[in-house]
N, C-alpha and C positions, 0 to 999 in steps of 0.2 A: 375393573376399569383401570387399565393405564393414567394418572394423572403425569400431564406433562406442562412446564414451564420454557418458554421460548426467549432467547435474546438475540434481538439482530439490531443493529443502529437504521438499517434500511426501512423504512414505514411501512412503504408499499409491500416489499419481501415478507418481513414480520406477521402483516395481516395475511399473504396469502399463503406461507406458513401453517398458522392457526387455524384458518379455513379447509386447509388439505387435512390436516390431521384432525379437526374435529368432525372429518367425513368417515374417519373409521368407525368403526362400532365398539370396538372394544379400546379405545380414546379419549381423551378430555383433555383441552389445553384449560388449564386452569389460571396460568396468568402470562400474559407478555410484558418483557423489560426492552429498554432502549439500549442498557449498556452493563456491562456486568458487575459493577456494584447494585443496583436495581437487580439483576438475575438474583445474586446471591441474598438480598433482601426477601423477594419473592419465595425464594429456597426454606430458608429460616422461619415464615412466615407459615407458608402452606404446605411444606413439606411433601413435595411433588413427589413419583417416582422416578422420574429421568428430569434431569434439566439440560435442554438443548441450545447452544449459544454459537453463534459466529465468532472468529478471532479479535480482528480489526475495529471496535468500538472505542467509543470515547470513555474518560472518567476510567474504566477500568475493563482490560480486554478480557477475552474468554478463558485466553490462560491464566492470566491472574488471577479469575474468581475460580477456574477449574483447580489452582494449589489453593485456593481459600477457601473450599470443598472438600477438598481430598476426602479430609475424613467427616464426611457427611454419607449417612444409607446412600442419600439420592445420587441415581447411575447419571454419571455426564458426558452428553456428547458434543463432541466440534463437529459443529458442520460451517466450513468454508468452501472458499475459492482457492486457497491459498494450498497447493501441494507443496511446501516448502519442508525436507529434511529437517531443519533448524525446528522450526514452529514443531512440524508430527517428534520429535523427540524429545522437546521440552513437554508435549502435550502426554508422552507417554510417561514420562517421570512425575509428572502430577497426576498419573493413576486414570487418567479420562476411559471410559470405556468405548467408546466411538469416535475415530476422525474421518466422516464422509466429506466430501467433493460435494457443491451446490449443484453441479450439475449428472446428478445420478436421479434416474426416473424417482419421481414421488411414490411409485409402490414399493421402492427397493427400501426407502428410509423408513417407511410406515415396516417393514420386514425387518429392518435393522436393528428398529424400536425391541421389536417382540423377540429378535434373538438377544441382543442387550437384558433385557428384563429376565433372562432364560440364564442372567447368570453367566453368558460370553463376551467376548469382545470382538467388536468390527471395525475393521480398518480398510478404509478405500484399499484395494488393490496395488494402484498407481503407487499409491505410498510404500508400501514393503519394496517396489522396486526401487525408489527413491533411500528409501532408509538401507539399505544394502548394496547401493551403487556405491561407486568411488567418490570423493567429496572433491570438489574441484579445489584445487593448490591456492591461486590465485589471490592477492589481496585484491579489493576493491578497485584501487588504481591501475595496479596490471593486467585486470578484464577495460578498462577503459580502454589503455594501449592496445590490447589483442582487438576489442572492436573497429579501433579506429586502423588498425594493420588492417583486420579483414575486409572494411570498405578502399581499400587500395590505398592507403597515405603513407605516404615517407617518412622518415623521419622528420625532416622541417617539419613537412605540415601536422602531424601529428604534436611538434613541439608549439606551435603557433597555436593548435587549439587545446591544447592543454594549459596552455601560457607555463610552458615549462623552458630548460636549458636542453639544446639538442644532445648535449650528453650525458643529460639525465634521463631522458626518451633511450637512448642506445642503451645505459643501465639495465631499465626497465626491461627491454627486448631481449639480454642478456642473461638476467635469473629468468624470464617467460621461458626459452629456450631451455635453461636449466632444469626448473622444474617441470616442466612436459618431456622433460628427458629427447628431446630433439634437436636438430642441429640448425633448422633454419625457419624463417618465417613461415613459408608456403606449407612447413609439418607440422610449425606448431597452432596455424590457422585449421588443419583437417585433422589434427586432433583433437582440438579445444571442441570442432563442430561435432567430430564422433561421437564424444564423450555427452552430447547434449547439454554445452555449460553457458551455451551462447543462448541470454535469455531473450 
């Protein structure tokens, strides 16, 4: 029997969670946590075979308690929403054996379980294309300006809603162009979109 531990912060999710996988036969959710200091208590406690947690909780997220595991027997899986590069790499450097997508059929993760247990590791698909794509340039403020370029605004107005100096917006437009290695707006708008970095 598989014994498995669940952490989600969602109630509703959590429960229906532990209801899908105590429908397997060769299954047993043995305890659900709200957030991952609770996961890694439960862990400690009953000493699960897989402990399966979402990222995004309170008190302490999945990656945190997934490095606060590491070196624990029990196999740990992420299952999110989140395909984020950032997250699946930190997730892979604390040893996790599973990052699934919440939205992957519940046969595939009951399957994912038992190849997991089998001694492998699974990782959403989506992900290996993410973690081996190009990583967008970009700071944080300079995706604001390429957004606010691609809904059509000018300069002004792009400095009016940024409450910025219009030659600080022209700056900003200026390394954009630099590191997308293109020469004008309209390329570096169908780049940015090529590349899928426009969330």
């Amino acid at each position: 029997m598989i014994r498995i531990v669940i952490a989600e912060d969602q109630q509703m999710l959590l429960g229906a969670l532990g209801s899908l996988l105590d429908l397997e036969v060769d299954m047993e959710v043995i305890g659900m946590a709200r957030n991952g200091e609770e996961a890694v208590a439960l862990v400690k406690e009953h000493q699960p075979d897989i402990c399966m947690m979402d990222i995004e909780m309170p008190i302490k997220s999945g990656l945190e308690a997934a490095e606060e595991l590491r070196d624990h027997p029990c196999k740990v899986i992420i299952l999110t929403t989140f395909a984020r590069p950032g997250y699946f790499e930190r997730a892979r450097k604390a040893g996790v054996n599973g990052y699934l997508l919440k939205d992957s059929p519940s046969e595939e993760l009951a399957n994912s379980i038992r190849v997991i247990i089998d001694g492998r590791k699974v990782y959403a698909p989506e992900l290996i294309d993410i973690a081996y794509a190009e990583a967008n340039p970009l700071t944080e403020r300079e995706e604001q300006v390429m957004k606010l370029m691609a809904d059509g605004m000018d300069t002004k107005e792009i400095a009016s809603q940024l409450s910025i100096a219009n030659g600080t917006v022209r700056n900003y437009i200026s390394v954009i162009l630099d590191k997308l290695e293109v020469s004008n707006r309209i390329e570096a708008i169908s780049r940015f979109r090529e590349k899928g970095w426009f969330k």
